[in-house]
Biopython code that builds the backbone (N, CA, C, O; Angstrom):
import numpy as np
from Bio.PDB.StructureBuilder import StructureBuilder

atoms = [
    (1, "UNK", "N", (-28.896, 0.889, -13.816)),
    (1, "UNK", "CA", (-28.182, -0.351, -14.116)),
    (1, "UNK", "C", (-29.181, -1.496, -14.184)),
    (1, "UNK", "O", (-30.258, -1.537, -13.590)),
    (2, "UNK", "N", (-28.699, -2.369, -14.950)),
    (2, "UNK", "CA", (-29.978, -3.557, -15.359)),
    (2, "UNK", "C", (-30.002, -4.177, -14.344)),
    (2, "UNK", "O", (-28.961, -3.988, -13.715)),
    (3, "UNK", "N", (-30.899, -5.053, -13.695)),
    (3, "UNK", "CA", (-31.021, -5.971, -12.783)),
    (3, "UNK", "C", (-30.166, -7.589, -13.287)),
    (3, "UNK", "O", (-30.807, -8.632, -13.414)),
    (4, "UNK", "N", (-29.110, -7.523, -13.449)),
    (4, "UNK", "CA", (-27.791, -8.688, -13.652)),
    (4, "UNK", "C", (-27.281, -9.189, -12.599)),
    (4, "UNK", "O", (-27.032, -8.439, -11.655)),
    (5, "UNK", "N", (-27.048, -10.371, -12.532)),
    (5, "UNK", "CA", (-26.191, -11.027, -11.095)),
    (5, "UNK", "C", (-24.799, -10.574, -11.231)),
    (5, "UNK", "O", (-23.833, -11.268, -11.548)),
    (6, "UNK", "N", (-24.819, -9.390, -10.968)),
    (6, "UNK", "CA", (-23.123, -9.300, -10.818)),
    (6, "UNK", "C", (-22.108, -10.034, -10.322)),
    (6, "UNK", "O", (-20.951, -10.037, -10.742)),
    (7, "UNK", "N", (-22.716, -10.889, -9.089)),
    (7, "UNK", "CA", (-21.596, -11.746, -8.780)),
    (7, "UNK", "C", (-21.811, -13.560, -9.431)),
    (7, "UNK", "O", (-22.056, -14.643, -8.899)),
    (8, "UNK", "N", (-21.598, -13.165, -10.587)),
    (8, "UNK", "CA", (-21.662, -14.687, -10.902)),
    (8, "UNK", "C", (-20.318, -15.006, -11.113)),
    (8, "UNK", "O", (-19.549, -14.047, -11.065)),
    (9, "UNK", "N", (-19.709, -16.399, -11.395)),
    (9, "UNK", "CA", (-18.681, -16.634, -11.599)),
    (9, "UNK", "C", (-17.405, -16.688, -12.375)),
    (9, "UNK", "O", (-16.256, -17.011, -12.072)),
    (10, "UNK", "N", (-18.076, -16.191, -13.667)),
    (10, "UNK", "CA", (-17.458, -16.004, -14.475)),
    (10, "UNK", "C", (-16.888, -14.071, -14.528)),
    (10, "UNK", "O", (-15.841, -13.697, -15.058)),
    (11, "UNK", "N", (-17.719, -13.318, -13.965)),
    (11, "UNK", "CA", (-17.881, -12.171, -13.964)),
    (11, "UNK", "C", (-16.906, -12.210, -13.029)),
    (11, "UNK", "O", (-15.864, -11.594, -13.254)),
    (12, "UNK", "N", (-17.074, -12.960, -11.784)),
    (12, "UNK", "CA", (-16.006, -12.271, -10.683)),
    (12, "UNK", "C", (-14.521, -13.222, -11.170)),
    (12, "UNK", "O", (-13.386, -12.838, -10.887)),
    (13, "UNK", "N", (-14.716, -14.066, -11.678)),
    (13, "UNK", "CA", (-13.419, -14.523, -12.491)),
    (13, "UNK", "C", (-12.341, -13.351, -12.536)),
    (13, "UNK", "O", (-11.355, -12.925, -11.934)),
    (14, "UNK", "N", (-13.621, -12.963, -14.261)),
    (14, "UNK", "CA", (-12.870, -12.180, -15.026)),
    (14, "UNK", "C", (-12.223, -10.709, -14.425)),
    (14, "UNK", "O", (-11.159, -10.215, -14.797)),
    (15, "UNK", "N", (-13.033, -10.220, -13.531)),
    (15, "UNK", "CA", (-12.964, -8.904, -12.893)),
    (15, "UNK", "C", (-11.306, -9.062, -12.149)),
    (15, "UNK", "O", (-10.350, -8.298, -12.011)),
    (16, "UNK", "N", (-11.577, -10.370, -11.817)),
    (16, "UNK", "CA", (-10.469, -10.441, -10.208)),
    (16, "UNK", "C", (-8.910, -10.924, -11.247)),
    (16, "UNK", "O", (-7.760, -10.756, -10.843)),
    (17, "UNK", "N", (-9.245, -11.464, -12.457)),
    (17, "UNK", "CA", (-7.683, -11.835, -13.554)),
    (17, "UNK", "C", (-7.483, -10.194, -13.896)),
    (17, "UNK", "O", (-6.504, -9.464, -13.744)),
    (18, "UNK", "N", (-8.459, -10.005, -14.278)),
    (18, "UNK", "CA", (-8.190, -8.303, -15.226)),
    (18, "UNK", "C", (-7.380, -7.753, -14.031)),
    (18, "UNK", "O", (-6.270, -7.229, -14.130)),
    (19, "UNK", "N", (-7.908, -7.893, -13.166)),
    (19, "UNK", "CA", (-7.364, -6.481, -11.600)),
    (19, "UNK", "C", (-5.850, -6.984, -11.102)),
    (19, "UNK", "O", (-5.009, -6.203, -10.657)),
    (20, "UNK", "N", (-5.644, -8.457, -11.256)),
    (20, "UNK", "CA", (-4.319, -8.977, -11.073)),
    (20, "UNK", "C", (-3.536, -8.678, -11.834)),
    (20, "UNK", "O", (-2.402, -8.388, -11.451)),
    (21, "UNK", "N", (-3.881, -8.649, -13.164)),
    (21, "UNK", "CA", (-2.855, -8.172, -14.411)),
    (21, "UNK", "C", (-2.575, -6.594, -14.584)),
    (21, "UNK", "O", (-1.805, -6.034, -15.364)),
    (22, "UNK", "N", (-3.501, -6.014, -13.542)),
    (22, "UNK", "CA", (-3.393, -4.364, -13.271)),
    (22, "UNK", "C", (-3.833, -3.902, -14.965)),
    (22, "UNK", "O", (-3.006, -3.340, -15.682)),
    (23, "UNK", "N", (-5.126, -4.206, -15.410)),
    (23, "UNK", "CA", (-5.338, -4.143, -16.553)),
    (23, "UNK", "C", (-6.884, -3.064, -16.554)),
    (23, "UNK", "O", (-7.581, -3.207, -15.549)),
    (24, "UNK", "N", (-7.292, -2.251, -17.399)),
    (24, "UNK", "CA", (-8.139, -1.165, -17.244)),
    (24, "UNK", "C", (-9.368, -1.924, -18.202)),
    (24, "UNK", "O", (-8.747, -2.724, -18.902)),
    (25, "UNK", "N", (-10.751, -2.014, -18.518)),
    (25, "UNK", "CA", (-11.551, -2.952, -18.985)),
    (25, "UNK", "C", (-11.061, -2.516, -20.488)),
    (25, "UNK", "O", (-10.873, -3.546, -21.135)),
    (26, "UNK", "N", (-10.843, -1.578, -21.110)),
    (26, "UNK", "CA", (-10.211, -1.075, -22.023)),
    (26, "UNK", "C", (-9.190, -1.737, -22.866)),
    (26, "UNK", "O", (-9.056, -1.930, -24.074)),
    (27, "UNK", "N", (-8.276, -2.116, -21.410)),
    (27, "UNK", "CA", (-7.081, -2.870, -21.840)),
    (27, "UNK", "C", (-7.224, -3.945, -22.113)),
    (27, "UNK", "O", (-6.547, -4.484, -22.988)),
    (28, "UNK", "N", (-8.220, -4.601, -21.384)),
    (28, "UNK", "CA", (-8.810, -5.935, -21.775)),
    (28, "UNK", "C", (-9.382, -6.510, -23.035)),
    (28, "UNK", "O", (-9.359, -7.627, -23.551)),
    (29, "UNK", "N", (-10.037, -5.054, -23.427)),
    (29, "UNK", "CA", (-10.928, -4.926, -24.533)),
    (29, "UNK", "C", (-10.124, -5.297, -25.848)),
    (29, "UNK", "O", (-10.690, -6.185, -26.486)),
    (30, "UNK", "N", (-9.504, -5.055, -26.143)),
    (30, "UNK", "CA", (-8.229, -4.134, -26.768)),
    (30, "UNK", "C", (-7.136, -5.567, -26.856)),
    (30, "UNK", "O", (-6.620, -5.960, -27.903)),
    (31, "UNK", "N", (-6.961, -6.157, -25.588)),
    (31, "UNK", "CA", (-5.255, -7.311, -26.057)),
    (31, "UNK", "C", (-6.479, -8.516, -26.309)),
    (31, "UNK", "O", (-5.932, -9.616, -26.391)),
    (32, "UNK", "N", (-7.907, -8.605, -26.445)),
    (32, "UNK", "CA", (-8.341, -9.895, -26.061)),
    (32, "UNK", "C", (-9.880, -10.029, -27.767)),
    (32, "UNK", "O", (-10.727, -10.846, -28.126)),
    (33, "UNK", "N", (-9.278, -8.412, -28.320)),
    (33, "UNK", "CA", (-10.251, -7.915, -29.707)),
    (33, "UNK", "C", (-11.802, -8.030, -29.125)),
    (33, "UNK", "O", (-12.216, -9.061, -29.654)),
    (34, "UNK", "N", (-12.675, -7.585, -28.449)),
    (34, "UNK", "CA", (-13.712, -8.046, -28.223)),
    (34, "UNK", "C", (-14.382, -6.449, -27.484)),
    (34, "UNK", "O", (-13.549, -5.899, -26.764)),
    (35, "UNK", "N", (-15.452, -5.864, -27.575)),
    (35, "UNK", "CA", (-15.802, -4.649, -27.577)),
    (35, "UNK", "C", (-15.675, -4.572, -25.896)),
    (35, "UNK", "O", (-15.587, -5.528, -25.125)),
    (36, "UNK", "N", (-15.696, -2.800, -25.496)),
    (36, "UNK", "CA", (-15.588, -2.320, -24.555)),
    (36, "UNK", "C", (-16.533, -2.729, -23.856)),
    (36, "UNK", "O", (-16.369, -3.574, -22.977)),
    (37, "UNK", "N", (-17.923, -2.075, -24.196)),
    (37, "UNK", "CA", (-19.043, -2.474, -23.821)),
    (37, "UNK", "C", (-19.608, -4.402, -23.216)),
    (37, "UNK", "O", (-20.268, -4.806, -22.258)),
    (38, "UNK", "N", (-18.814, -5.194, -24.543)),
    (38, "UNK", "CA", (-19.093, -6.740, -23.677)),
    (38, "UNK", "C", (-17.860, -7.142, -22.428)),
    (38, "UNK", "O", (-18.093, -8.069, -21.652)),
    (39, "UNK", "N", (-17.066, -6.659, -22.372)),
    (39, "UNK", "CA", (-15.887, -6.526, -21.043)),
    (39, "UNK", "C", (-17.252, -5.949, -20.063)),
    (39, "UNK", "O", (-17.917, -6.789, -19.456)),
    (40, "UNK", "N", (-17.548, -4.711, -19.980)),
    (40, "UNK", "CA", (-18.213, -4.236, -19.213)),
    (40, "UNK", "C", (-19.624, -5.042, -18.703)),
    (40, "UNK", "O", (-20.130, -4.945, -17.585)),
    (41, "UNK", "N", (-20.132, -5.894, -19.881)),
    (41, "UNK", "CA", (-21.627, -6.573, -19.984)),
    (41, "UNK", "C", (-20.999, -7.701, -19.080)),
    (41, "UNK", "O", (-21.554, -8.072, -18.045)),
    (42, "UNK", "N", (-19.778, -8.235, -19.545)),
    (42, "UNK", "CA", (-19.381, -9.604, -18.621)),
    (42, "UNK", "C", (-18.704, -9.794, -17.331)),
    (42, "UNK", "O", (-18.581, -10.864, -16.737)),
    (43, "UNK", "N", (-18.277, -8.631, -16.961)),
    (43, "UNK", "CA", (-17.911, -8.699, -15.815)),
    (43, "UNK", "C", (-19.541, -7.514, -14.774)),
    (43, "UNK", "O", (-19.415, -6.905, -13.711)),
    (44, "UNK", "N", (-20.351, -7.585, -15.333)),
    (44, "UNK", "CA", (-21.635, -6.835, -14.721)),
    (44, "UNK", "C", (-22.294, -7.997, -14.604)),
    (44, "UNK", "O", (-23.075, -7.889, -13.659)),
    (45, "UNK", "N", (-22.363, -9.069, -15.109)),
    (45, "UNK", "CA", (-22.937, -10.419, -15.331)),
    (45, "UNK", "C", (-24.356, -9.915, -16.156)),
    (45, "UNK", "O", (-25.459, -9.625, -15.695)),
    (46, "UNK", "N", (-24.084, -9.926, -16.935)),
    (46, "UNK", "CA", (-25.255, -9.945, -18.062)),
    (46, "UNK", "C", (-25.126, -11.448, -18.283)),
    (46, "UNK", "O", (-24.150, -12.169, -18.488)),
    (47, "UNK", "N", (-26.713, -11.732, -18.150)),
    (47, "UNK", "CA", (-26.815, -13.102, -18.937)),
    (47, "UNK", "C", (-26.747, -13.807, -20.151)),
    (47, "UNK", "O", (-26.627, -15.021, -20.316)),
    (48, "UNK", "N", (-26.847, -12.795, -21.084)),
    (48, "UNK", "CA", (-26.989, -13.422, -22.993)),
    (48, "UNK", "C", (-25.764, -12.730, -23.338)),
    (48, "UNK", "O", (-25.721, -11.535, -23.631)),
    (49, "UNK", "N", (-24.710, -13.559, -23.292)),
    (49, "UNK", "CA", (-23.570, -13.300, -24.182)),
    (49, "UNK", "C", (-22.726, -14.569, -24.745)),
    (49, "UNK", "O", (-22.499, -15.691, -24.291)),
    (50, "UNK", "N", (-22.360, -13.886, -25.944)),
    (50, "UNK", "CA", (-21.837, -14.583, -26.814)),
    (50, "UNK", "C", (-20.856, -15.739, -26.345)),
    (50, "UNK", "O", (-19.744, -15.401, -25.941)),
    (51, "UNK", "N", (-21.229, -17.193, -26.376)),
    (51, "UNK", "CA", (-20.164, -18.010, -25.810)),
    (51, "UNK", "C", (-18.580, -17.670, -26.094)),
    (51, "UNK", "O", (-17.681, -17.462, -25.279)),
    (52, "UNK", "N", (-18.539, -17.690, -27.988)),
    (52, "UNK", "CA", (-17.410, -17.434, -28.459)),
    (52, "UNK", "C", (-16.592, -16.437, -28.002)),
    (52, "UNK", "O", (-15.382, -16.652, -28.077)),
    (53, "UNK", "N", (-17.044, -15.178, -27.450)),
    (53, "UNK", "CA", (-16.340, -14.017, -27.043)),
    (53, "UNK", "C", (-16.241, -14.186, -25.410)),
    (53, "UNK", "O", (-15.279, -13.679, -24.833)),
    (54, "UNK", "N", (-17.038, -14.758, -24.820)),
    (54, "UNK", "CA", (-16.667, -15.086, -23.715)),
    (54, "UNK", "C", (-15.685, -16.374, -23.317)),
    (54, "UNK", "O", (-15.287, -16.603, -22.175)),
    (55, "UNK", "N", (-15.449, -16.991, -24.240)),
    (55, "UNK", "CA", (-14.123, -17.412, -24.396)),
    (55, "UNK", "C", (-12.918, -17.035, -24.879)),
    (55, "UNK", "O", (-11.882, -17.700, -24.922)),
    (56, "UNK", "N", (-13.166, -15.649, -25.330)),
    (56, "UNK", "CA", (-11.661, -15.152, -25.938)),
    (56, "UNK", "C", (-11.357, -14.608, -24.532)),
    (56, "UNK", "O", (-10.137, -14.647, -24.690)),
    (57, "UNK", "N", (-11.451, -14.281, -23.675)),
    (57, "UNK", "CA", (-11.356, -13.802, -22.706)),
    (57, "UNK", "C", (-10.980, -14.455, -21.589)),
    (57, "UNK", "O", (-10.186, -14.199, -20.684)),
    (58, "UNK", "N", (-11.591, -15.206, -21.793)),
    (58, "UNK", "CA", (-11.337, -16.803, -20.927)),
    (58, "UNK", "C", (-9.798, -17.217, -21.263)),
    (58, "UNK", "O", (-8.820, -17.219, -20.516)),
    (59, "UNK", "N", (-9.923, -17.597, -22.751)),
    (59, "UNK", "CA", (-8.952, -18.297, -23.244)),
    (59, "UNK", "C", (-7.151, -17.289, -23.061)),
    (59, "UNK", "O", (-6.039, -17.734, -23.343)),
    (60, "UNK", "N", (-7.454, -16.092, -22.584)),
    (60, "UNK", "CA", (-6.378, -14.704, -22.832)),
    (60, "UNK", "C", (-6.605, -15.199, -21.223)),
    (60, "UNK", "O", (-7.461, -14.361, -20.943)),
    (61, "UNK", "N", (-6.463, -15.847, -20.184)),
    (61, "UNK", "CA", (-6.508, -16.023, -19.052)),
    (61, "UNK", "C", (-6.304, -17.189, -18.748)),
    (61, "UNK", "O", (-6.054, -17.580, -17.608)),
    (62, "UNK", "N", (-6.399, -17.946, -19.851)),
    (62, "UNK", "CA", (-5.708, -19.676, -19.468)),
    (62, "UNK", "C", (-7.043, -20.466, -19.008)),
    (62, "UNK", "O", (-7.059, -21.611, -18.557)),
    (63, "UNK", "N", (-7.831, -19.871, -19.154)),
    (63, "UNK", "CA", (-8.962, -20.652, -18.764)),
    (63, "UNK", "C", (-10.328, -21.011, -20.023)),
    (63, "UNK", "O", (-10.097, -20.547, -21.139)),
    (64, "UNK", "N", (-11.630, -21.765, -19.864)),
    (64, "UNK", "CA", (-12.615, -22.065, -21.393)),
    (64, "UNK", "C", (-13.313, -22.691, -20.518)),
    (64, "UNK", "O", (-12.976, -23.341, -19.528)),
    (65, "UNK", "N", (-14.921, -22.295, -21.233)),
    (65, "UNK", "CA", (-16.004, -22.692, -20.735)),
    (65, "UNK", "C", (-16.243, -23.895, -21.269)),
    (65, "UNK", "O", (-16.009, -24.226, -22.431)),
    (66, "UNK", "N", (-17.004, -24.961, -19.882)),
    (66, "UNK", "CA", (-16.797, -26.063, -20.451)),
    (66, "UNK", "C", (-18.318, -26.096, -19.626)),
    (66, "UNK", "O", (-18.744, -25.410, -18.697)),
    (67, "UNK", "N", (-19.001, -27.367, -20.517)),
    (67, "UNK", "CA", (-19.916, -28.216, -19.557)),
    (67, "UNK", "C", (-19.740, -29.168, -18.167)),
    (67, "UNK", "O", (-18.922, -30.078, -18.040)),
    (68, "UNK", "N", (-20.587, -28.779, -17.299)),
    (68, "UNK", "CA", (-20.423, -29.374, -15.886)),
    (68, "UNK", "C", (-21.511, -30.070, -15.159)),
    (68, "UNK", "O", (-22.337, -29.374, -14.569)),
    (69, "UNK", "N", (-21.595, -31.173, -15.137)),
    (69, "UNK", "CA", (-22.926, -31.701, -14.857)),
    (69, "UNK", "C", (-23.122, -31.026, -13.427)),
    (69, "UNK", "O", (-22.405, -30.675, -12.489)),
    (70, "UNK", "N", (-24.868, -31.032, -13.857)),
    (70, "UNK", "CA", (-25.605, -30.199, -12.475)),
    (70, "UNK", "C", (-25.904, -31.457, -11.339)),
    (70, "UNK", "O", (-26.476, -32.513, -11.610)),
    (71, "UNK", "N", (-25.379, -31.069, -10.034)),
    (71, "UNK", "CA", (-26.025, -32.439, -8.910)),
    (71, "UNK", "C", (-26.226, -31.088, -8.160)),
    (71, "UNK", "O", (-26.216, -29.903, -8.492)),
    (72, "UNK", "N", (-26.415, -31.799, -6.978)),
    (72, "UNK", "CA", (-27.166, -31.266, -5.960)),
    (72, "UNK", "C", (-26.572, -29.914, -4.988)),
    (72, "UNK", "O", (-27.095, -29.020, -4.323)),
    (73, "UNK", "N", (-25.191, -30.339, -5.329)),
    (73, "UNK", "CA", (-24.424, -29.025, -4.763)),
    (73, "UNK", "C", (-24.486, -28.353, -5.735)),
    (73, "UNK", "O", (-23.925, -27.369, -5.254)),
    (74, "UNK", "N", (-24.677, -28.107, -6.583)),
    (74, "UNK", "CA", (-24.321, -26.895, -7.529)),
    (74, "UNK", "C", (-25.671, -26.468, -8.351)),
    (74, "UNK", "O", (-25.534, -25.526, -9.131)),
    (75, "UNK", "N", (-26.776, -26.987, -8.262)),
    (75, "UNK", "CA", (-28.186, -26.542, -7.891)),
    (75, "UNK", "C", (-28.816, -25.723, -7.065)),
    (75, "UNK", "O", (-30.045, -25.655, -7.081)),
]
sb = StructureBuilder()
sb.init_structure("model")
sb.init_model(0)
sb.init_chain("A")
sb.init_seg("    ")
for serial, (resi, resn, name, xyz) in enumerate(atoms, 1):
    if name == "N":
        sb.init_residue(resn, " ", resi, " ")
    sb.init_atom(name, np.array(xyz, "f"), 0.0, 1.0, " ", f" {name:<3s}", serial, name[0])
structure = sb.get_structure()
């Protein structure tokens, strides 16, 4: 397995909506059009992925990546 921050935030987001909706990464794959493999890349926290598709996913969850200014707590 690649050396990825698995627990980043968006990853444990997505992991913890998918598991509430009792949904298989498959299923995710599949109601949200976006490949098996990037479900799997984004909830593993791979770093280089596609904003756009990581917002379909987002967006199939009520949620969208937005800009957040960096201060000192979140540094």
């Amino acid at each position: 397995m690649k050396n990825w921050k698995r627990h980043n935030p968006i990853a444990d987001y997505v992991r913890k909506q998918r598991k509430a909706g009792k949904m298989t990464q498959l299923e995710l794959a599949d109601l949200t059009g976006v490949g098996l493999r990037f479900v799997r890349d984004l909830e593993q926290g791979k770093l280089n992925l596609m904003t756009d598709k990581v917002n379909q996913i987002l967006i199939f969850f009520g949620s969208t990546l937005k800009p957040q200014p960096i201060n000192d707590a979140t540094s």
